[in-house]
C-alpha positions in Angstrom: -109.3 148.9 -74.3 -109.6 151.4 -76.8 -108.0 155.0 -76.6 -107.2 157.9 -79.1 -104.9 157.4 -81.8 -101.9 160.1 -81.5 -99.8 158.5 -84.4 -101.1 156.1 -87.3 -99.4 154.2 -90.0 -98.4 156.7 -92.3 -97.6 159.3 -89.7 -95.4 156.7 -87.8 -93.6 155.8 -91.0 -92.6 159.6 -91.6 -91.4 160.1 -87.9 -89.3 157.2 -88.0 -87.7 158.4 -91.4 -87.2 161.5 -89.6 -85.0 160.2 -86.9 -83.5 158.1 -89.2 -82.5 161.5 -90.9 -81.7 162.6 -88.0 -79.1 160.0 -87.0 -77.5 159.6 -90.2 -76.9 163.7 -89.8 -75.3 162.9 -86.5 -73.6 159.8 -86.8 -72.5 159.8 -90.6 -71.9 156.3 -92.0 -72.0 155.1 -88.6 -68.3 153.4 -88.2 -68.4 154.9 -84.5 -71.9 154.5 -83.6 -73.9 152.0 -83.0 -78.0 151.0 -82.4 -79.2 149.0 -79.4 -82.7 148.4 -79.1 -83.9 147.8 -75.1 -86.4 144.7 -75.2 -89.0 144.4 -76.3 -90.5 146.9 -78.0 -87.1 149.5 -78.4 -85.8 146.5 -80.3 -88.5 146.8 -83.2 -87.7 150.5 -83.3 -84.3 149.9 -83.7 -84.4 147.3 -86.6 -87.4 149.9 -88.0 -84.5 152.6 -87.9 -81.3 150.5 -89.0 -83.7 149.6 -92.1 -84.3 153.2 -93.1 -80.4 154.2 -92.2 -79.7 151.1 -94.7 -81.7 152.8 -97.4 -79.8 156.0 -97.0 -76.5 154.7 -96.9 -74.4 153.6 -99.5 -74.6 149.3 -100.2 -71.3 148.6 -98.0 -72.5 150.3 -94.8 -72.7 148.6 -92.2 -75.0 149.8 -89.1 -74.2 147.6 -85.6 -77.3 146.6 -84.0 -77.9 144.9 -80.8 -80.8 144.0 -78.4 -80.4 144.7 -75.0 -82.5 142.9 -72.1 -82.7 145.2 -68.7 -85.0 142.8 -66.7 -82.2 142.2 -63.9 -81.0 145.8 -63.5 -84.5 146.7 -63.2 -85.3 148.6 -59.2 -88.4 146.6 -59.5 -87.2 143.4 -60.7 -87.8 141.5 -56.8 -91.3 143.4 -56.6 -94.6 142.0 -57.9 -95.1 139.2 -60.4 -91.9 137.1 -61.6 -90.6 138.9 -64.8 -89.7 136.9 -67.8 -86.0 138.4 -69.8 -85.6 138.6 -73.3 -82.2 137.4 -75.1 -79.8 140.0 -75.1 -77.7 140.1 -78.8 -74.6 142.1 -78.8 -72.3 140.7 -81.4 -70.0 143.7 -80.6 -68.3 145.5 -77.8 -69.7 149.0 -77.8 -65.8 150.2 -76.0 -65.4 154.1 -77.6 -68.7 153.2 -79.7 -71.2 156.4 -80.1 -74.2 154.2 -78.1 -78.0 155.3 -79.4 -80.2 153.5 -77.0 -83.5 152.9 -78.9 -86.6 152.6 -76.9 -90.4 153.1 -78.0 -91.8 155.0 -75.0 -89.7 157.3 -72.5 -92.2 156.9 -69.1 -89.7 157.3 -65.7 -87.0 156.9 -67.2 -85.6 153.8 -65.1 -86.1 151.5 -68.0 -83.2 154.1 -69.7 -81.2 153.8 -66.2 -81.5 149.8 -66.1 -80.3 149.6 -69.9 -77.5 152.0 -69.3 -76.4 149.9 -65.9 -76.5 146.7 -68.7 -74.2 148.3 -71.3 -71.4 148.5 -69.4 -71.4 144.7 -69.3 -70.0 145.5 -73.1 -67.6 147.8 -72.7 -67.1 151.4 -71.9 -69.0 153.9 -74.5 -67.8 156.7 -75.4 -70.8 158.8 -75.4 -74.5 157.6 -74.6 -77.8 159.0 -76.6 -80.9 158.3 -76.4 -83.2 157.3 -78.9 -87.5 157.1 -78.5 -90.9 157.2 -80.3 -92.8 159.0 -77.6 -91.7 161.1 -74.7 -94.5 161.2 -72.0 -92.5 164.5 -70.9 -94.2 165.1 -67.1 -93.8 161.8 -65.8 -90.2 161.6 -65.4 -89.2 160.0 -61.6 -85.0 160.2 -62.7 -83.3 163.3 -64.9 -83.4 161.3 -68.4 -84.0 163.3 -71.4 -84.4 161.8 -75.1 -81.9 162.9 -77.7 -84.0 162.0 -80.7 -88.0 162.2 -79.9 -90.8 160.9 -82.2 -93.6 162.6 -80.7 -93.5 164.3 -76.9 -97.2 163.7 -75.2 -98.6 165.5 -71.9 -99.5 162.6 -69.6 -101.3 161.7 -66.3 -99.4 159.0 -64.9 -102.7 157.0 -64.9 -102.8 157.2 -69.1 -101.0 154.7 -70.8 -99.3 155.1 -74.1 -99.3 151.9 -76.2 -97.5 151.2 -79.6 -98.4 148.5 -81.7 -96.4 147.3 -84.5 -99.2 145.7 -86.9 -100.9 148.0 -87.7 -98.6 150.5 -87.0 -99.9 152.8 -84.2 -99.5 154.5 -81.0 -102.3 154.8 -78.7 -103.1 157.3 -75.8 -105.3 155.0 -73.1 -107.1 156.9 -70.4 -107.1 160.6 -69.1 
């Protein structure tokens, strides 16, 4: 199904520099901070980001970077269809880490609550922000708010928002 384009190649490339900006003004070389991508889609986002943060950074720098998979902390995870998880890659403990959870669309924000349920399985952070492409900013069913926002979008909860990686572009589908 076709929709409107709200962000295209170039202009996706230029917000995700952005918040790469954004974050290396925040989190300096990033010895106390760390990336993890939600899965699936955060997890592109977050190797997108940790790519333009390695371009920044001096050679030696190294930016921690994990993939988190929420499907079991999910409320809905017994409703409906069977979900399939994703690995989960966390070569580190994030104990007294600066967290950024990376996701590509902010929605109801219990995707956010599931991954921050899972990230206590690797210690306790020391602070928790929140990373995302597009905030659909009236849709919200829990109090989560973005740290870092791509692009904020006025939704009806009927629309769907869509990124797609290749080509590079984030679609509004419906109202």
């Amino acid at each position: 199904m076709e929709g409107k384009i709200i962000l295209d190649g170039p202009q996706m490339a230029l917000t995700i520099r952005r918040l790469a900006w954004q974050l290396a003004e925040e989190h300096g070389d990033f010895s106390g901070s760390c990336l993890v991508g939600i899965q699936r889609t955060g997890v592109l986002l977050a190797q997108r980001l940790q790519s333009e943060l390695s371009l920044m950074m001096p050679r030696e720098t190294k930016i921690r970077t994990g993939k988190l998979d929420v499907t079991f902390y999910r409320d809905d995870f017994r409703r409906g269809k069977p979900l399939a998880a994703s690995p989960t890659e966390m070569p580190f403990l994030v104990e007294d880490l600066r967290v950024v959870l990376v996701d590509d669309v902010l929605y109801t924000g219990r995707t956010i609550r599931a991954a921050m349920d899972a990230l206590l399985h690797y210690g306790r952070p020391r602070k928790v922000e929140l990373l995302v492409l597009i905030d659909r900013r009236f849709t919200r069913h829990l109090p989560v708010q973005a740290d870092y926002t791509g692009m904020a979008v006025d939704t009806r909860d009927d629309s769907l928002v869509q990124v797609e990686w290749d080509p590079d572009r984030v679609q509004l589908i419906g109202k």
